[in-house]
Backbone as a chain_set.jsonl record, in Angstrom:
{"seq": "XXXXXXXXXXXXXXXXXXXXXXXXXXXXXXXXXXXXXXXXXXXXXXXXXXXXXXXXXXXXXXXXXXXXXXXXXXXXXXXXXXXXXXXXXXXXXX", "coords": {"N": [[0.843, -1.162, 0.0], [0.402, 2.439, -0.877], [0.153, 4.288, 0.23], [-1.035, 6.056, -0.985], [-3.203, 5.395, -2.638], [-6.681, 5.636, -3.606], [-9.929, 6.036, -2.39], [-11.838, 3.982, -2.677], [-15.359, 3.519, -3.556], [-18.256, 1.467, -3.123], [-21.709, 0.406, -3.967], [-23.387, -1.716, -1.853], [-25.273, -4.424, -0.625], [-26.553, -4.909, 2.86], [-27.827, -7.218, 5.164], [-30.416, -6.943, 3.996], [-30.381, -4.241, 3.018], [-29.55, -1.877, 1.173], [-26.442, 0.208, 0.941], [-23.951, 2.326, 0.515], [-20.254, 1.929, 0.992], [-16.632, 3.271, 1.202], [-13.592, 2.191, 1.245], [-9.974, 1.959, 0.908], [-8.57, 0.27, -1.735], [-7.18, -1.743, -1.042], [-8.212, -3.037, 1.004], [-10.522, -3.549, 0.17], [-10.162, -5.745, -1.629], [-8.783, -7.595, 0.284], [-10.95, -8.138, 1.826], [-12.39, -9.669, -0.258], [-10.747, -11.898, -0.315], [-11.037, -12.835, 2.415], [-13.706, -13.346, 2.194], [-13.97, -15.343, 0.584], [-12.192, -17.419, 1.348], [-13.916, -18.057, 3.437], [-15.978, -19.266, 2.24], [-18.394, -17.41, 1.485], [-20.408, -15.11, 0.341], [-19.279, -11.469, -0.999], [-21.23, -9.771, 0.209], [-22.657, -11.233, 2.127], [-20.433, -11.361, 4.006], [-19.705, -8.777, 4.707], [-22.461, -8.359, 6.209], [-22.171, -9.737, 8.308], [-19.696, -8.305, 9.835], [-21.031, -5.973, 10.084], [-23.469, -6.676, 11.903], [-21.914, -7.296, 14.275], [-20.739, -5.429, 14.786], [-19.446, -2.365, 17.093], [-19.168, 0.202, 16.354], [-18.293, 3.101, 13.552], [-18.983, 1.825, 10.515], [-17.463, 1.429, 8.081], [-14.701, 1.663, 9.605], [-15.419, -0.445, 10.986], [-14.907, -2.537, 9.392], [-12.039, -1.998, 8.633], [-11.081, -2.767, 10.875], [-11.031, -5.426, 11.163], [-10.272, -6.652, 8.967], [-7.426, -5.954, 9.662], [-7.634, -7.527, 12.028], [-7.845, -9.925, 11.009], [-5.669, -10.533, 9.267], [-3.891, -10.22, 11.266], [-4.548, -12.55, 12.858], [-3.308, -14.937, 10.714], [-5.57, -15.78, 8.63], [-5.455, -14.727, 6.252], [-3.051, -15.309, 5.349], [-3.73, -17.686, 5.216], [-3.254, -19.175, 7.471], [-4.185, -21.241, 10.457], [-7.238, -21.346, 12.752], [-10.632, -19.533, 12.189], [-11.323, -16.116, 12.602], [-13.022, -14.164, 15.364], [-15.95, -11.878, 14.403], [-16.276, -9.976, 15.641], [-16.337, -6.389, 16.284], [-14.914, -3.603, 17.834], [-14.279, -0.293, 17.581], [-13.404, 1.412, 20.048], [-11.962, -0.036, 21.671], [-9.46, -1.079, 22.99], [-8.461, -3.882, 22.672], [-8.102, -6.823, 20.678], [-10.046, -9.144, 18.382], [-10.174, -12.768, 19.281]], "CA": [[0.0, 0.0, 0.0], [1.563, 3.071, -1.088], [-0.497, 5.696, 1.115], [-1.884, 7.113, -1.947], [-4.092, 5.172, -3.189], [-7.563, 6.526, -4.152], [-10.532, 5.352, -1.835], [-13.318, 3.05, -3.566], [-16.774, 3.948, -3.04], [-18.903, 0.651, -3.577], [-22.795, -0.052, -3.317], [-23.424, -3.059, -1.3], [-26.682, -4.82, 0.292], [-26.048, -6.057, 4.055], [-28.809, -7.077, 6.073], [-31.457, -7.148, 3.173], [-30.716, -2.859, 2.99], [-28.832, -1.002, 0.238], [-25.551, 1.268, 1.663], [-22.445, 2.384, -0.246], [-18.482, 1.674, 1.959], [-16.091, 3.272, 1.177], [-12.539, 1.647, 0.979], [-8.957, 1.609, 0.083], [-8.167, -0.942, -2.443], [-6.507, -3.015, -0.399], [-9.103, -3.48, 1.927], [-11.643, -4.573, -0.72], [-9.105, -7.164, -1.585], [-8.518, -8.649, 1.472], [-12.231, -8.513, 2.092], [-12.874, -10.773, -1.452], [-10.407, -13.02, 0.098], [-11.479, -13.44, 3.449], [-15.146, -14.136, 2.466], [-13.71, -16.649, -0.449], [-12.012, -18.394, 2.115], [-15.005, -18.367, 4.625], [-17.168, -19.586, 1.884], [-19.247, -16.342, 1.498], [-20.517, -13.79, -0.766], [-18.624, -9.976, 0.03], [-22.08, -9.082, 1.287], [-22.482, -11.905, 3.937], [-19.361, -11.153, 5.104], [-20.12, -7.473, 5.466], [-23.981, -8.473, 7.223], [-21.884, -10.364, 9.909], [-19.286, -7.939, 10.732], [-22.679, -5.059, 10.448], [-24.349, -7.227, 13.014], [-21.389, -7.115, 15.477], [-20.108, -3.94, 15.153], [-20.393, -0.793, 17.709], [-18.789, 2.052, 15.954], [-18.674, 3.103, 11.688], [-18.854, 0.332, 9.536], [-15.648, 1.338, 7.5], [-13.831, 1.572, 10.479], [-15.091, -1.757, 11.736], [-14.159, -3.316, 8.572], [-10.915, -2.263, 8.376], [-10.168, -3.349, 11.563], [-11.912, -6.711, 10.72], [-9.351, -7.11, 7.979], [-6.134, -6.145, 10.72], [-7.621, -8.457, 12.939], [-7.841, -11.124, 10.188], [-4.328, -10.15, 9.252], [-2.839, -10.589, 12.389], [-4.74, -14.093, 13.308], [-2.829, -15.35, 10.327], [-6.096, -15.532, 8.052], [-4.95, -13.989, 5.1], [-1.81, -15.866, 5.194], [-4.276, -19.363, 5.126], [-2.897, -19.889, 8.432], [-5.171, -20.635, 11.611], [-8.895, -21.374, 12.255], [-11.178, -18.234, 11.872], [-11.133, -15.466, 14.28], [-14.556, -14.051, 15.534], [-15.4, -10.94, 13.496], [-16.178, -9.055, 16.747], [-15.28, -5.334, 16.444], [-15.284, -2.958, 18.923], [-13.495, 0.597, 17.33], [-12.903, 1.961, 20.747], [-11.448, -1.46, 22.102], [-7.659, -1.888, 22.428], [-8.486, -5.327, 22.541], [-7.945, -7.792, 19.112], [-10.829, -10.714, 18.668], [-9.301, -13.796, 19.753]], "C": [[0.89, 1.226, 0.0], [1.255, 4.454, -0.496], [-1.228, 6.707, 0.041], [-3.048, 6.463, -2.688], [-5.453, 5.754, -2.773], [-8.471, 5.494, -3.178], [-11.702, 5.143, -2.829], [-14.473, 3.226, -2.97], [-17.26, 2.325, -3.821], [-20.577, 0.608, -2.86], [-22.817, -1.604, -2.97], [-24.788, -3.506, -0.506], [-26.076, -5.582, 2.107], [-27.228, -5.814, 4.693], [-30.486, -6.644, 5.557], [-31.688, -4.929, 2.678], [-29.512, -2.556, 2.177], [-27.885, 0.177, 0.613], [-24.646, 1.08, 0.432], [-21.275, 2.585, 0.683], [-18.012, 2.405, 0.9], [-14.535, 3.379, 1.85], [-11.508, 2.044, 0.199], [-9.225, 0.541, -0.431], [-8.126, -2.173, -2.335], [-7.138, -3.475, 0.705], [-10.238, -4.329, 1.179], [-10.948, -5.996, -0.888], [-8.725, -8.583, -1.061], [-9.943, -9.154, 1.739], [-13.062, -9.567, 1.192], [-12.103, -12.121, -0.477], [-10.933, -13.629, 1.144], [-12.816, -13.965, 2.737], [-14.691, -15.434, 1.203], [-13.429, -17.701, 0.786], [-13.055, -18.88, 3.003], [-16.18, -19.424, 3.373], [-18.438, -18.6, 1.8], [-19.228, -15.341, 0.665], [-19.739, -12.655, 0.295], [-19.95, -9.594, 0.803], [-22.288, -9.827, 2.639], [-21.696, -11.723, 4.82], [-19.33, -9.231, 6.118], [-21.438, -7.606, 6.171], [-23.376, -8.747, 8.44], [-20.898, -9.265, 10.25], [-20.376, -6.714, 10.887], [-22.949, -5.603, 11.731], [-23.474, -6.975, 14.268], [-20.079, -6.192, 15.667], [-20.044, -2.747, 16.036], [-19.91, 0.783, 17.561], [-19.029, 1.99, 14.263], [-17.906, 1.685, 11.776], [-17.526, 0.678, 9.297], [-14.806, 1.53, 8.183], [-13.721, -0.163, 11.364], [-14.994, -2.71, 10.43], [-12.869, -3.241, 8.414], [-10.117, -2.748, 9.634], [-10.418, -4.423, 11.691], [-10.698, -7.354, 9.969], [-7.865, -7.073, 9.3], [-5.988, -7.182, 11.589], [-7.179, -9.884, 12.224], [-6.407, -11.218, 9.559], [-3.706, -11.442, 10.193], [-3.136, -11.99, 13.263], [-4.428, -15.202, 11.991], [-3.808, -15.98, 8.598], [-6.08, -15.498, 6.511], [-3.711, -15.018, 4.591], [-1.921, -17.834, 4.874], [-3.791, -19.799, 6.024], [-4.586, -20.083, 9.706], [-6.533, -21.259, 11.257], [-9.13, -19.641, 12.153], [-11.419, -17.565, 13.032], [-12.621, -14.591, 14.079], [-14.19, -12.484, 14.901], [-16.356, -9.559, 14.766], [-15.626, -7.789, 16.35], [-15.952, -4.253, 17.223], [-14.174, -1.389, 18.356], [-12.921, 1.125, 18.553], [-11.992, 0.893, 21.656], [-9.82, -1.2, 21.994], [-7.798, -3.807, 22.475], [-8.334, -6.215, 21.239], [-9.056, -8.828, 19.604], [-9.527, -11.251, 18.698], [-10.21, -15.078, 18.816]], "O": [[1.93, 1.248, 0.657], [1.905, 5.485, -0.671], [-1.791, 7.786, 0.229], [-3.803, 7.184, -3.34], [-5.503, 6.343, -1.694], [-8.075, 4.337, -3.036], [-12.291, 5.952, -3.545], [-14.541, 3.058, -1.753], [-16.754, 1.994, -4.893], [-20.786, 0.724, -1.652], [-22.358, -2.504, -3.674], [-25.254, -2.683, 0.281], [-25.351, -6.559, 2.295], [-27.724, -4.701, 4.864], [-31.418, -6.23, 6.247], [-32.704, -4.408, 2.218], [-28.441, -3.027, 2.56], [-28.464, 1.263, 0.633], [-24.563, 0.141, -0.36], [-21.372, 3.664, 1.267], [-18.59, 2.402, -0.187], [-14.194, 4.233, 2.669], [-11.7, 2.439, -0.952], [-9.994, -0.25, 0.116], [-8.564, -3.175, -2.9], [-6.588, -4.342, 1.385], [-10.704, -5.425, 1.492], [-11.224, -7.063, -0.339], [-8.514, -9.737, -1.433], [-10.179, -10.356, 1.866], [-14.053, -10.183, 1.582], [-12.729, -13.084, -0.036], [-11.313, -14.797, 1.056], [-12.933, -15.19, 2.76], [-15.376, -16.457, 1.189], [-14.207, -18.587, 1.137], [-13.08, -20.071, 3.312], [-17.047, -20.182, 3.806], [-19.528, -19.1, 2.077], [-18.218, -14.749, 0.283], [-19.569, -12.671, 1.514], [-19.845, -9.136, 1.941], [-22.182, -9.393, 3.786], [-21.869, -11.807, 6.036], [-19.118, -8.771, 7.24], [-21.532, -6.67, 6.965], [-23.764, -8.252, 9.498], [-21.19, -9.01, 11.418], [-20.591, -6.477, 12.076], [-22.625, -4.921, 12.704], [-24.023, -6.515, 15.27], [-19.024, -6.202, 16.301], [-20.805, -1.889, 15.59], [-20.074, 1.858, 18.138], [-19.722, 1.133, 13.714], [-17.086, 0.99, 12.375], [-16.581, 0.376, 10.026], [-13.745, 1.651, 7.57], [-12.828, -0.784, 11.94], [-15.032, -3.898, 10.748], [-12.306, -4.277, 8.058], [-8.925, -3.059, 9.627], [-9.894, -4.759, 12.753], [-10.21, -8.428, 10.319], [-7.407, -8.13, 9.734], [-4.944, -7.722, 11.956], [-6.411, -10.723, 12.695], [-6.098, -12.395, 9.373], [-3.338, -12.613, 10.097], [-2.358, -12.481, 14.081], [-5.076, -16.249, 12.003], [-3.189, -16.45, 7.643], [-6.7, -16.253, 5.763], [-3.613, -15.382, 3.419], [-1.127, -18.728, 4.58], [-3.625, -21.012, 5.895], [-5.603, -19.391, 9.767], [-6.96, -21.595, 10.152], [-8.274, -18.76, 12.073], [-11.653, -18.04, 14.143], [-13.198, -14.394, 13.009], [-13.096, -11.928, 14.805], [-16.88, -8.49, 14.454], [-14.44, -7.834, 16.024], [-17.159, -4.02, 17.288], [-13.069, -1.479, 18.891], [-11.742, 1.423, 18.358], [-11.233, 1.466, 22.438], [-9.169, -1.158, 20.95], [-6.938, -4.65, 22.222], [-9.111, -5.515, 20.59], [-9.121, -9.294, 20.741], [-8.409, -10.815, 18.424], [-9.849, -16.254, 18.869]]}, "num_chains": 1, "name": "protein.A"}
């Protein structure tokens, strides 16, 4: 990521309701992958972290993706880490 990239505006359905995210790049990215790997359309995967979110969405997606990062995820390591996000949290799901 080269700090410049351009943020992506996308429409998306979560939760049977019509919103537009926007995203860096490289967040969409990661977000195709994770829900490939889970077995899930991009919107299911955005309904579930929606559902257990308690601050902005595009903040609790991108730390959705860090979390998924850093529990090895991404890397095809690991089982799946809960998609819990809490923006004001120093805490990481486990």
């Amino acid at each position: 990521m080269s700090g410049n990239e351009e943020i992506v505006k996308r429409s998306v359905r979560i939760a049977g309701h019509a919103t537009s995210i926007s995203l860096e790049p490289a967040f969409w990215q990661a977000l195709s992958e994770i829900a490939a790997r889970r077995d899930l359309s991009l919107n299911a995967l955005l309904s579930q972290i929606d559902a257990e979110r308690t601050g902005n969405l595009s903040s609790a997606i991108r730390l959705f993706v860090l979390a998924s990062c850093r529990g090895g995820e991404l890397a095809g390591a690991g089982p799946e880490i809960s998609t819990k996000i809490n923006p004001g949290s120093t805490q990481w799901p486990r």
